[in-house]
N, C-alpha and C positions, 0 to 999 in steps of 0.2 A: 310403250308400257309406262304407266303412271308409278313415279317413285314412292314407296310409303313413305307418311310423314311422321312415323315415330322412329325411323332409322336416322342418325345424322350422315350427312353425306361428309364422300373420304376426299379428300383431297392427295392429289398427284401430284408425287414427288419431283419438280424441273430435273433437269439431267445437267444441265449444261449452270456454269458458274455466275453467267449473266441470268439467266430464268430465273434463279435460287437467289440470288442478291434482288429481282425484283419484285420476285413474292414476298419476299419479306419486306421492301421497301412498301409493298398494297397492304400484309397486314397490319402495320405499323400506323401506316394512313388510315387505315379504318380503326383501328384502336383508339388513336386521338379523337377522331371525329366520335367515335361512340362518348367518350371521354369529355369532350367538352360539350356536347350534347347534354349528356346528364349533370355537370356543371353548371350550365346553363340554366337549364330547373332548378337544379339546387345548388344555392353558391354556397351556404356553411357544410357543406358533405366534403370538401374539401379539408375544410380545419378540423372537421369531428374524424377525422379519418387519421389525420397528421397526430390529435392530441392522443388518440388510442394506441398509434406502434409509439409515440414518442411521451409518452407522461411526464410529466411533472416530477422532479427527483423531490423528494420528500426530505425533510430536512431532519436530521436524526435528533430528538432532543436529548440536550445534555444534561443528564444526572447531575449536578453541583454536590449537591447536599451527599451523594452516593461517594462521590470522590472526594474532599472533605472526610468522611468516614474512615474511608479507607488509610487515607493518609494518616488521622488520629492513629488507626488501630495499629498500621505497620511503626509509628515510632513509638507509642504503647510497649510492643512487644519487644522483647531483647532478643527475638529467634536472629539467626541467621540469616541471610538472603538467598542464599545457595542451600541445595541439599548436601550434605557431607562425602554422599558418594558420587556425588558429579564432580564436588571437589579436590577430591582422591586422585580419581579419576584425571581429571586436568591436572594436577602434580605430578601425578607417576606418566605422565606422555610429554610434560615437560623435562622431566628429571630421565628420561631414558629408561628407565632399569638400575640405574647404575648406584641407588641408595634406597636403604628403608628407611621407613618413617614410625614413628609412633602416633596412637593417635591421639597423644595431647601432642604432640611436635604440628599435627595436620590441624588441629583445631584452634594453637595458636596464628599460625601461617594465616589459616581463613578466616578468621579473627581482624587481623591485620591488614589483609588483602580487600576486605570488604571494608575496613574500617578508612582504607584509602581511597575507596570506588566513590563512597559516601561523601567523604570530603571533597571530592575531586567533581562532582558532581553540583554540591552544594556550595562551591567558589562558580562553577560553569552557572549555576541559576542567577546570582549575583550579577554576574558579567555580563547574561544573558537579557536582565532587567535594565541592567546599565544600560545595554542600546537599545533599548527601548522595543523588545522582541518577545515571541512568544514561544519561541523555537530554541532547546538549543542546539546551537551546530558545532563542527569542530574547531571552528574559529574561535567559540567560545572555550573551549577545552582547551585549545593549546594557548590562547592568552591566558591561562591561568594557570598552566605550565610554565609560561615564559617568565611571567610575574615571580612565580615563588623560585625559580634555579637565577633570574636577576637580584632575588632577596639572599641567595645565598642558599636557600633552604635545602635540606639535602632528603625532603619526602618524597619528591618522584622520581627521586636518581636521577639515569640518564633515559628517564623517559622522552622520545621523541614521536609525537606526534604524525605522519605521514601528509607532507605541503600538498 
């Protein structure tokens, strides 16, 4: 009896570990062969194939003029840099429980605390220029730690940076 040819035919699963390792060793042969067949006709179906799963990473542009902007607007303003209650908030989990605060006591604290973030940041830019970088890292941070408790200076206490 004549098979239809709109059913595809099933193929029968080997039993045994060698069968099974060498049916797939055949379709794998025929796969290549189909493979470089149609290669063969067509040799750019390869690289159009490669460019479509692998595109071209697009190159994000940078806004200048937007950051610029930003940068006028945040030293413009006198706000804060932190919200008040996150600032609270990180006091009162540093301090325990174990005092209250008022909130001109919290508003000079974070006052102070940012105004040494600022500083300590703006010496890191400095140093960060100095070697000739665009990054800064905490090597730049802690030379600028180092620098000012060598100067004697008593604004970062005993801040110690982690080597």
């Amino acid at each position: 009896m004549a098979r239809d040819k709109g059913i595809p035919r099933q193929r029968v699963m080997p039993t045994t570990a060698a069968a099974r390792k060498a049916a797939y060793e055949q379709r794998v042969a025929e796969w290549e062969a189909a493979w470089a067949h149609h290669h063969e006709r067509h040799p750019n179906a390869r690289r159009a194939v490669w460019e479509v799963r692998n595109p071209r990473p697009r190159m994000k542009k940078v806004d200048k003029q937007k950051a610029i902007r930003e940068i006028r607007y945040y030293q413009k303003s006198g706000d804060l840099i932190f919200s008040k209650a996150a600032f609270a908030r990180l006091v009162r989990e540093i301090d325990g429980g174990q005092y209250r605060f008022q909130r001109s006591a919290l508003d000079a604290l974070q006052v102070a605390a940012e105004t040494t973030l600022v500083t300590l940041f703006e010496c890191g830019l400095k140093a960060m220029i100095h070697r000739g970088r665009v990054t800064l890292t905490v090597r730049d941070t802690r030379l600028v730690v180092e620098i000012a408790q060598g100067l004697g200076s008593k604004f970062f206490g005993d801040y110690r940076l982690a080597k």
